[in-house]
C-alpha positions in Angstrom: 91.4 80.4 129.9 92.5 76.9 128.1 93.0 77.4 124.3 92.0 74.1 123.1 91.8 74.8 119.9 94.3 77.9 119.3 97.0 76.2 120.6 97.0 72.8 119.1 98.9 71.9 116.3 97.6 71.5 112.7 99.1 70.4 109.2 98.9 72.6 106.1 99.8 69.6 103.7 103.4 68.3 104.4 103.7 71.2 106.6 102.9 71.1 110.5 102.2 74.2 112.3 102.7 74.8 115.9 99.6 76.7 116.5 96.6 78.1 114.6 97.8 81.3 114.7 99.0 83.1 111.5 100.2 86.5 110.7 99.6 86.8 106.8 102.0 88.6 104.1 101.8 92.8 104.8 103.2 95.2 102.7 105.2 97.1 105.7 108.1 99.1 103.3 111.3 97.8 105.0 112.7 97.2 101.8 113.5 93.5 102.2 111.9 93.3 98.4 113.6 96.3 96.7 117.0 97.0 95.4 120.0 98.4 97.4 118.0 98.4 100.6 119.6 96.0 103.1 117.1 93.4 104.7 118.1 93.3 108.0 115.0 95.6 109.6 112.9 93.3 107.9 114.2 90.3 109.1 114.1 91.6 112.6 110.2 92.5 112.3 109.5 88.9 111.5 111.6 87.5 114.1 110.0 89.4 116.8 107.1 87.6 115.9 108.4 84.1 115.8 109.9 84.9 119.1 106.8 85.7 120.6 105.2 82.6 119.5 103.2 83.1 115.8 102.5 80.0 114.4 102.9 80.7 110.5 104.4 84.3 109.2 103.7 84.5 105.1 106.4 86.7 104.1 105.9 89.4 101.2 104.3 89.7 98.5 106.8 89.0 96.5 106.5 90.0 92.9 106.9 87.3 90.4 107.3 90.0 87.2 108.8 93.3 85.8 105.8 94.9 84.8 104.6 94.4 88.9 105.4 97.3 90.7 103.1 99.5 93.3 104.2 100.5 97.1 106.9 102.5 96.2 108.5 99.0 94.6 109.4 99.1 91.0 109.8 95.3 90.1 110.4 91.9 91.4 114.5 91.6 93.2 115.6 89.4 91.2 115.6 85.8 92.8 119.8 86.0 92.8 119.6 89.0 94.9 116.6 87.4 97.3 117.4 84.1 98.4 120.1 84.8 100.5 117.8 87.2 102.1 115.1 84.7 102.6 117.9 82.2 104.1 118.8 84.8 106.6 115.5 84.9 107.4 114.5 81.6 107.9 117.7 81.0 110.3 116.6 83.9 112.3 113.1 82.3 112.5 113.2 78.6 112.6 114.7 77.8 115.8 111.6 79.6 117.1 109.5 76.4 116.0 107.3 79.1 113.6 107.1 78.0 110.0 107.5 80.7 107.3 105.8 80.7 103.6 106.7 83.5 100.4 103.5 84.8 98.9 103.7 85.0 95.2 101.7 87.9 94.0 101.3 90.1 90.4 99.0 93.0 90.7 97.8 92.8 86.6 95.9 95.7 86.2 96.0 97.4 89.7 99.6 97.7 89.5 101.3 101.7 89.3 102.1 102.2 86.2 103.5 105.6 86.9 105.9 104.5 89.3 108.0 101.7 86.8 106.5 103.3 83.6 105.1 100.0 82.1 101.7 99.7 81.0 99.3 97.7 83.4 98.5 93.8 81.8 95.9 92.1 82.3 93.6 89.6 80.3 91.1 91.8 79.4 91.3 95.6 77.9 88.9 96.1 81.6 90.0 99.3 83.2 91.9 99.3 86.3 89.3 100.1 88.9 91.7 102.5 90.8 93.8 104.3 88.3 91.0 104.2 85.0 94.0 103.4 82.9 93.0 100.5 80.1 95.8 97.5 80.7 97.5 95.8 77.8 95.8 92.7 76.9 98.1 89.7 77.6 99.3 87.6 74.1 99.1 83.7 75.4 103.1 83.9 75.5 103.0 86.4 77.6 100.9 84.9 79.7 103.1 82.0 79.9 105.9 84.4 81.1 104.2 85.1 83.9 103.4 82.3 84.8 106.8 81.4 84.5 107.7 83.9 87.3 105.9 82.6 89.4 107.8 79.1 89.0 110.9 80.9 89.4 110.3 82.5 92.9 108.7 79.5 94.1 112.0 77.9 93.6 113.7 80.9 95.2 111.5 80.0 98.6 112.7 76.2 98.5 116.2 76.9 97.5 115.9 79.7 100.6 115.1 77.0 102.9 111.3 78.1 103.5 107.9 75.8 104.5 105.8 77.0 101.8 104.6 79.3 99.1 101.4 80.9 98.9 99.4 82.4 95.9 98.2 85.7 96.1 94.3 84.9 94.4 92.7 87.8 96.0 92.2 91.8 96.6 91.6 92.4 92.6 95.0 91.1 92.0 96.0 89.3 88.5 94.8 85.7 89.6 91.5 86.6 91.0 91.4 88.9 87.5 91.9 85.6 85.5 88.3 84.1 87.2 86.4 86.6 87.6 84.3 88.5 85.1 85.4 92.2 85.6 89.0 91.0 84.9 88.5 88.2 81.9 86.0 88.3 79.3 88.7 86.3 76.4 87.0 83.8 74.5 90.9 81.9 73.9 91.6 79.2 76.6 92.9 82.2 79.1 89.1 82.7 79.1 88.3 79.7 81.1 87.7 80.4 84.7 90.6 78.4 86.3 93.1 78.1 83.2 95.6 80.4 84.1 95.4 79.7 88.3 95.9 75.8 87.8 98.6 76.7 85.1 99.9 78.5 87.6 99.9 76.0 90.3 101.2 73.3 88.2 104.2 75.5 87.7 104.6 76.2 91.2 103.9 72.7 92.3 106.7 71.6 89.7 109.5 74.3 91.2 108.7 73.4 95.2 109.7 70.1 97.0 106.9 67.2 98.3 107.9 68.8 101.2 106.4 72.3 101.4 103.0 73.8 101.0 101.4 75.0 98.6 98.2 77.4 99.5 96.2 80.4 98.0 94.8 83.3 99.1 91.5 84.0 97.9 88.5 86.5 98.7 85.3 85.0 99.8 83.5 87.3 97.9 84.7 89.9 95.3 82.3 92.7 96.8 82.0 94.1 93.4 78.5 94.4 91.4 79.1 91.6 88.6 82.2 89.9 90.2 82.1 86.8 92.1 79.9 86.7 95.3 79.6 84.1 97.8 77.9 81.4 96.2 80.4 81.8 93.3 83.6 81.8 95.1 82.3 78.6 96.5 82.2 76.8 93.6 85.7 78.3 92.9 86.9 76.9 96.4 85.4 73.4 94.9 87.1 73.3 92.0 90.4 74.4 93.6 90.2 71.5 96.3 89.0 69.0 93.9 92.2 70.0 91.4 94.3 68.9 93.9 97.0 71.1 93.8 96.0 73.5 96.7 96.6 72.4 100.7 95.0 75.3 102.3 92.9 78.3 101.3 93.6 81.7 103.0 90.2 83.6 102.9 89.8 87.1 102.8 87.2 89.5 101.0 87.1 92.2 98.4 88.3 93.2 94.8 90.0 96.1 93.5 90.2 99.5 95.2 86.6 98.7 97.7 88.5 95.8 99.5 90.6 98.0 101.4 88.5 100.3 103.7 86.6 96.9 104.8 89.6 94.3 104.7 92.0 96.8 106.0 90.1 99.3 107.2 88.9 101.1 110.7 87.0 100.4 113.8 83.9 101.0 112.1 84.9 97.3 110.8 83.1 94.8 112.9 85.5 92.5 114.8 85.3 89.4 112.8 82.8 90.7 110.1 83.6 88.4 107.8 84.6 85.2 109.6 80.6 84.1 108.0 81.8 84.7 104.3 84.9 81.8 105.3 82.6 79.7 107.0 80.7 79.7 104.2 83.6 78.4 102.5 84.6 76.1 105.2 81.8 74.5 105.0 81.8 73.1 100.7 85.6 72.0 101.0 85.9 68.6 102.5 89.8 68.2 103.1 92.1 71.1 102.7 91.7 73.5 105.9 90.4 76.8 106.1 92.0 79.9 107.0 90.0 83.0 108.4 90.9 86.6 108.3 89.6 90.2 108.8 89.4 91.9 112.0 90.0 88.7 114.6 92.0 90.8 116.9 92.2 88.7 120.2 93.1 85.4 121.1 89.5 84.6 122.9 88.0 85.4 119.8 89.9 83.6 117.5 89.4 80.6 119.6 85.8 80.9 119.5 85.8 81.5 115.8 87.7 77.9 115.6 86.1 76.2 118.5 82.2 76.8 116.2 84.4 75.8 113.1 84.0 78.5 111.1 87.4 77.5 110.3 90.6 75.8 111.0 93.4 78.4 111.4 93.2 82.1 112.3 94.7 85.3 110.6 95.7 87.6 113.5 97.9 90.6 111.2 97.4 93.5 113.0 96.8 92.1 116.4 100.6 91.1 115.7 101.5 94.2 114.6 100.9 95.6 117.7 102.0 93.1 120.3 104.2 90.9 118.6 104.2 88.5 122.2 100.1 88.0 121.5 100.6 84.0 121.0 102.8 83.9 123.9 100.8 85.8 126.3 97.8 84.0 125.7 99.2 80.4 125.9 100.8 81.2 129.2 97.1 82.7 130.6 98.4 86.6 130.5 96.0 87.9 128.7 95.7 91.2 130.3 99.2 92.1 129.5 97.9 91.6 125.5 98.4 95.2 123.9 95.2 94.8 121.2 95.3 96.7 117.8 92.4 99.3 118.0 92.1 99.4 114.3 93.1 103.3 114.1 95.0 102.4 110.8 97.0 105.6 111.8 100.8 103.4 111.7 99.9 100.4 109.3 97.9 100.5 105.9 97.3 104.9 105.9 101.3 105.1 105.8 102.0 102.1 103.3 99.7 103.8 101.1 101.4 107.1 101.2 104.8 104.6 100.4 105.8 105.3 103.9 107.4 102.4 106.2 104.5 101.0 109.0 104.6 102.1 112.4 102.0 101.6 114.9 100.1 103.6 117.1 99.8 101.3 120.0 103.2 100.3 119.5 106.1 102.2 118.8 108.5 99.6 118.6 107.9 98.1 114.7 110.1 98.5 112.5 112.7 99.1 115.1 112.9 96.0 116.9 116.2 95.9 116.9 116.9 99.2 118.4 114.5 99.9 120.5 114.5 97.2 123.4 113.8 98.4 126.6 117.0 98.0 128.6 117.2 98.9 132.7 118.5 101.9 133.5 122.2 102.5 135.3 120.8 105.8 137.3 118.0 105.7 138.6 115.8 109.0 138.8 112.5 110.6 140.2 110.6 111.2 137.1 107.5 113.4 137.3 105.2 113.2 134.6 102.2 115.9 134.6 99.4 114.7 132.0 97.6 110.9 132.3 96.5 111.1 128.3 98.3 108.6 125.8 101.7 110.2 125.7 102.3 111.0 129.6 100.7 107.5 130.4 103.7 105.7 127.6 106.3 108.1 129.2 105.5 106.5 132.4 105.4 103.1 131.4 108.8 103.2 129.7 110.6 105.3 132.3 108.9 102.9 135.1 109.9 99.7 132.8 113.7 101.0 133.0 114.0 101.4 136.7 112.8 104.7 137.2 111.0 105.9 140.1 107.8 107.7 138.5 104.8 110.0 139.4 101.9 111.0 137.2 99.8 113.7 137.4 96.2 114.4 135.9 93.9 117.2 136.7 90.7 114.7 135.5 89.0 111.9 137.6 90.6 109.4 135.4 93.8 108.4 132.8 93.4 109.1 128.9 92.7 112.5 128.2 91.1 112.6 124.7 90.7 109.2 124.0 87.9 109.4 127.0 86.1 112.1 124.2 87.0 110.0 121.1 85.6 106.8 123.0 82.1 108.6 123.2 81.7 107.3 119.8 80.4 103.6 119.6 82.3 102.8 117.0 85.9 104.0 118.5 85.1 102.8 121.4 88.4 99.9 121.2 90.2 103.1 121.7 89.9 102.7 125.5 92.6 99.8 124.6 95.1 102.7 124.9 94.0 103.6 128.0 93.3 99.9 129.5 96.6 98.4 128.8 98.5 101.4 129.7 96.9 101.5 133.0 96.8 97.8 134.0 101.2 98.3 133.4 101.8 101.5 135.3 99.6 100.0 138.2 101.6 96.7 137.9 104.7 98.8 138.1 103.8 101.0 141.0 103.8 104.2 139.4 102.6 106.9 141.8 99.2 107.9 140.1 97.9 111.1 141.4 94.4 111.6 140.0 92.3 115.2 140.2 95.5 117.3 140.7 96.3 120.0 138.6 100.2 120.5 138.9 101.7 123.7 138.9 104.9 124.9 139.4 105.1 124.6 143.3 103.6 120.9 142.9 106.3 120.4 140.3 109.2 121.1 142.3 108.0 120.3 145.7 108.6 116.6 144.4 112.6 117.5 143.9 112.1 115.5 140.8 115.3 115.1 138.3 112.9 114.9 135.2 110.0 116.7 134.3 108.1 115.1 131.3 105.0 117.5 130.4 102.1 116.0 128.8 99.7 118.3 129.6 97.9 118.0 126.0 95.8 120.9 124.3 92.6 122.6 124.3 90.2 124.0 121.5 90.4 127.7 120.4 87.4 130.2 120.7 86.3 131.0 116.3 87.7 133.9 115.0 84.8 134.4 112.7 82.1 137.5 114.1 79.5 135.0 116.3 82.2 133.0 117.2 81.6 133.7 121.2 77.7 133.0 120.9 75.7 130.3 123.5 75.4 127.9 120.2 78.9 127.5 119.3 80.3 124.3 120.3 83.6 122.6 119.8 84.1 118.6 119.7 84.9 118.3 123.3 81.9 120.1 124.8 79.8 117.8 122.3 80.6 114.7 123.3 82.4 114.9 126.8 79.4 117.3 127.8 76.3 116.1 126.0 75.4 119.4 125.1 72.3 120.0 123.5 72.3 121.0 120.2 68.7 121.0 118.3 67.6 119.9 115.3 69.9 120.8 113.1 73.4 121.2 113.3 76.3 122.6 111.2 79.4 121.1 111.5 82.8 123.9 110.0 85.2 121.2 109.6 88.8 123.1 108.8 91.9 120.5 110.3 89.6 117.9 107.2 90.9 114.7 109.4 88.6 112.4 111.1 86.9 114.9 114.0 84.4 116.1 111.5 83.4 113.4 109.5 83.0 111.2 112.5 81.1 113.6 114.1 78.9 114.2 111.7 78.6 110.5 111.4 77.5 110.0 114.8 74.9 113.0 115.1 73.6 111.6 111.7 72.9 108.5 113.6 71.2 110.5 116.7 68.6 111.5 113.5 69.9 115.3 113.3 69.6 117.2 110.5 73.8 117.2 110.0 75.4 120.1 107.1 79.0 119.6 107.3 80.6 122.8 105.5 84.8 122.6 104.6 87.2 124.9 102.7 88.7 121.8 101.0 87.1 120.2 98.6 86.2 117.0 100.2 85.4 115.8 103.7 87.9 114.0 105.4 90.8 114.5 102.7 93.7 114.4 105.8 92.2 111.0 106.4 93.6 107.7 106.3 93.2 105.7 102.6 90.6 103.0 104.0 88.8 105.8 106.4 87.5 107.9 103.7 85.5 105.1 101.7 83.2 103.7 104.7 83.1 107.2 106.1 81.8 108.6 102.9 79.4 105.5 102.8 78.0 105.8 106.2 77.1 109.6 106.7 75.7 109.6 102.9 73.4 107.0 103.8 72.6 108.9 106.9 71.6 112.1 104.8 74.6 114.2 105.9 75.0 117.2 103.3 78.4 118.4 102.6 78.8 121.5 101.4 82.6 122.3 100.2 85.0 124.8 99.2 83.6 126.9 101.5 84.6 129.0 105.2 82.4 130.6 107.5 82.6 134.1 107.4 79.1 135.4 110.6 77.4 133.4 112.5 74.2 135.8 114.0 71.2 133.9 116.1 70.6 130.8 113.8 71.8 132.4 110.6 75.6 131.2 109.5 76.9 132.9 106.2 79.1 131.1 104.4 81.6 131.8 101.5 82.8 130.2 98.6 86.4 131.4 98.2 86.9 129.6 94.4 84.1 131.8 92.8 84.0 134.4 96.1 79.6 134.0 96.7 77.9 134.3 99.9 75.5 131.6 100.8 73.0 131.2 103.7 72.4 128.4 105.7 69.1 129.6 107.7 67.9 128.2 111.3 70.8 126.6 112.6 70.4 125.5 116.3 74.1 124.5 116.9 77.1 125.2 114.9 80.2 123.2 115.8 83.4 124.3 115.1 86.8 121.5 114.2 89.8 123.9 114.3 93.4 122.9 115.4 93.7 123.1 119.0 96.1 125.0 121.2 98.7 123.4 122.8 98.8 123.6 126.5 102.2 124.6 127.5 102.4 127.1 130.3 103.7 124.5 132.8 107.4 124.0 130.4 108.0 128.0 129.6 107.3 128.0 134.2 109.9 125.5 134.9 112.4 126.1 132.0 115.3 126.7 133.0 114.1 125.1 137.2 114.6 121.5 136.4 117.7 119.3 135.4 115.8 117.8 132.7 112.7 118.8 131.0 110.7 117.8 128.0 107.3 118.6 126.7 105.8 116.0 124.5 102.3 114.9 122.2 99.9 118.0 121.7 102.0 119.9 124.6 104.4 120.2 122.2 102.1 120.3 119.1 98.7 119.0 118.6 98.5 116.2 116.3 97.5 112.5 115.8 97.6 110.0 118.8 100.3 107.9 116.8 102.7 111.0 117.5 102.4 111.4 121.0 102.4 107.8 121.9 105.3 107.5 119.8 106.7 110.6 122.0 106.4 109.1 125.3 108.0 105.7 124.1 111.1 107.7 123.2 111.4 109.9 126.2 110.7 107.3 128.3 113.6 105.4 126.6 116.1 108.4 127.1 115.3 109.4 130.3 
């Protein structure tokens, strides 16, 4: 395909970018922004990106105050500490032709007071939206301080050597606070709607050389009953073109703690939902460009997005996350060797929330880009790998990547164990990316694929095979409860690989309180069954990602599901299921059940590694083999045994 339009250059003021391609500023938890944590993983994260041919990287955020702190960060690194770190940076990424920005950001009010043990600030005595504590309201010198900061790491990114800064005026944070209505209601002259972001600006703008840009990020609309919709964030775009002190705006959506589970958030995202909000915004500014955001995944698509000019430059985050060559691979016409994000949020966003440092699930490389690199391997051996689900498919790939001479069993007519069940959903269905570009590699790399073979033992050994890799995944366990065994009792598997009739109405005992329940319950909602979904715990979906639960919640409550919690299943007789509160210890009855399906942790299949311990040189049992858990482990499983082998 010819990128006409992805791949051509385009200037973001004084700045010209190589491409329209843009990974935008991420909180990953590397470090490169705290104290006493050395920046080098950091620095090799970006480059990886540069290398593989990303236009425009927006580092950060960078915190422009003390009383900023949330992520696990306390405050602003003083700018002493972080411009050599930024100059490192941009010498490991400029020779790469990619141009790299700081984003300035202060949360205000949705910052963690508990973790630096200042109160929040803001304009307004407004409660934060996600912690309910009232903020400090901000004396007009104050204010000036802040602002202040802002000046001061803005001259931190040019004394760094860096292209540009960029405002963070979006996502609830203290600039989009300062015009909008559920964050300023002051009647000084903070309490005009732009004030305090052209104050801003004009500091900024006085700190950075005529030779940088200067951008902001801003949502298209707040998403938030009485905050700035559409129409209105127009007239803000308008006002911030027309200033003159802006060269780009960097649309994304949301406010407070709702933006995340649709800016950040799951498959159950459309791709490019809201490319129409930043048209909309395109379309009443007349000279600055236009950046898009949220859920623009692959290249074909972003060039479509620009091609109907919906906008002028493209924001592909995650897709970069997980195949830091994306830019690369589409320029040179390889798109079938592009390893897409599938939105799982299982490595990114759920992990930065719980203060954890980003992985991904497709790709098991990030953060470790520097260690990690697949290298060929001095001895070559016959690997046998029994299992063709996510982690025996990776183990292949790697140990075929490094030299090795591999074989892959699977007992089913095709590759990808559960994600073929999880893919019966609509709405997961970009799972089958694991599968795809798993597939499309250990075909290009002549792995011996042996399809509708269950390997035992004898098949095992009959290949004289110097590894063993066992992948042979897990299966769900019979209830324990009395009516456990009946015709009626289904687990998730037999739902969805079988289509096994169920009736009318359905109960669903969720007790592992991750995504098989609520997502079940979602999509038998949708097939207009009368869906109970019954838990010990005392909400659905509580082992869920940050951004899942939200739209989850959303969608089955709309759909009429009833959850009923705190409670276990004690008998299941005919179409009668007694339940039982274990908080106040009650029976309750849920009468004329037609199907009752069961979400319990599965059993690991591991037969096959106690039979050949002990008969083979080397011998490893990885994902559910070992232990049933998330997809993100097991991928993450066969990357590294792949890598030792």
């Amino acid at each position: 395909m010819e990128f006409k339009y992805l791949f051509s250059p385009i200037k973001l003021g004084p700045v010209e970018i190589k491409n329209r391609i843009l990974m935008s500023s991420h909180d990953i938890g590397f470090g490169f922004f705290q104290y006493n944590l050395p920046p080098e993983r950091y620095i090799e994260y970006i480059k990886a990106r540069a290398r593989g041919g990303c236009g425009l990287l927006i580092l950060g955020a960078c915190y422009v105050h003390h009383t900023c702190a949330t992520f696990g960060t306390e405050e602003a690194l003083p700018p002493e500490e972080l411009v050599p770190r930024l100059r490192k940076l941009a010498e490991a990424v400029h020779p790469y032709g990619t141009k790299i920005f700081l984003q300035l950001l202060h949360f205000g009010k949705e910052s963690d007071s508990s973790l630096n043990l200042k109160p929040l600030i803001s304009f307004s005595d407004i409660p934060s939206f996600s912690t309910r504590e009232r903020p400090k309201v901000l004396t007009e010198e104050e204010i000036g301080e802040i602002i202040d900061g802002f000046g001061v790491y803005a001259r931190a990114a040019r004394e760094a050597g860096l292209d540009g800064v960029e405002l963070h005026g979006a996502h609830g944070y203290i600039i989009q606070q300062s015009w909008s209505p559920w964050g300023n209601q002051r009647s000084d002259k903070y309490g005009e709607q732009m004030k305090f972001a052209f104050e801003v600006l004009d500091r900024v703008r006085g700190e950075v050389s005529g030779e940088m840009a200067v951008g902001i990020r801003i949502s298209a609309d707040d998403l938030h009953p009485g905050g700035m919709d559409n129409e209105k964030m127009q007239e803000v775009a308008r006002k911030l073109e027309s200033s003159g002190k802006v060269d780009y705006l960097n649309c994304s959506a949301g406010s407070q703690y709702g933006h995340y589970t649709l800016v950040i958030g799951p498959s159950y995202i459309p791709l490019g939902m809201f490319v129409p909000f930043h048209s909309s915004i395109r379309a009443v500014v007349e000279k600055i460009p236009v950046l898009a955001s949220i859920r623009i995944n692959d290249p074909v698509q972003a060039e479509k997005v620009l091609e109907e000019g919906h906008a002028d430059m493209v924001v592909m985050t995650r897709a970069q996350i997980a195949d830091p060559e994306l830019a690369n691979k589409a320029q040179g016409g390889k798109l079938d060797e592009i390893r897409h994000c599938i939105a799982c949020v299982q490595g990114c966003v759920n992990r930065v929330f719980r203060e954890l440092s980003i992985t991904c699930t497709q790709n098991p490389r990030v953060g470790r880009e520097a260690d990690t690199e697949l290298r060929l391997t001095e001895k070559k051996k016959k690997v046998v790998v029994v299992g063709g689900g996510p982690a025996g498919m990776e183990a292949a790939r790697v140990a075929a990547e490094r030299g090795h001479q591999v074989t892959l069993f699977e007992k089913e007519k095709e590759l990808g164990g559960q994600v073929n069940i999880i893919t019966r959903i609509p709405e997961r269905d970009e799972f089958s990316e694991v599968i795809r570009w798993r597939k499309f590699l250990l075909e290009r790399l002549g792995v011996k694929v042996v399809l509708e073979k269950e390997a035992d033992e004898q098949t095992v050994l009959q290949e004289s095979p110097d590894t063993v890799v066992l992948a042979t995944g897990s299966q769900p366990v019979t209830p324990g409860f009395p009516g456990g065994d009946q015709d009626n009792v289904f687990n998730q598997v037999q739902v969805l690989r079988d289509n096994t009739e169920l009736g009318e109405h359905v109960v669903i005992y969720d007790n592992v309180f991750k995504q098989q329940g609520i997502t079940l319950a979602d999509h038998l909602a949708g097939l207009e069954k009368k869906v109970d979904l019954v838990t010990p715990v005392f909400s659905p979906g509580i082992l869920m990602g940050f951004t899942e639960i939200p739209i989850m919640l959303m969608r089955t409550f709309s759909k009429g599901v009833n959850y009923i919690c705190h409670c276990q299943v004690r008998e299941f007789s005919g179409s009668k299921l007694v339940i039982y509160n274990h908080f106040i210890k009650n029976e309750q009855i849920i009468e004329d059940v037609d199907s009752l399906i069961v979400i319990e942790a599965n059993k690991q299949n591991d037969e096959l590694f106690w039979s050949l311990k002990g008969k083979v040189n080397e011998l490893y049992r990885i994902g559910d083999c070992a232990s049933p858990r998330d997809m993100l482990q097991a991928i993450r499983e066969g990357f590294e045994v792949g890598s030792n082998i």
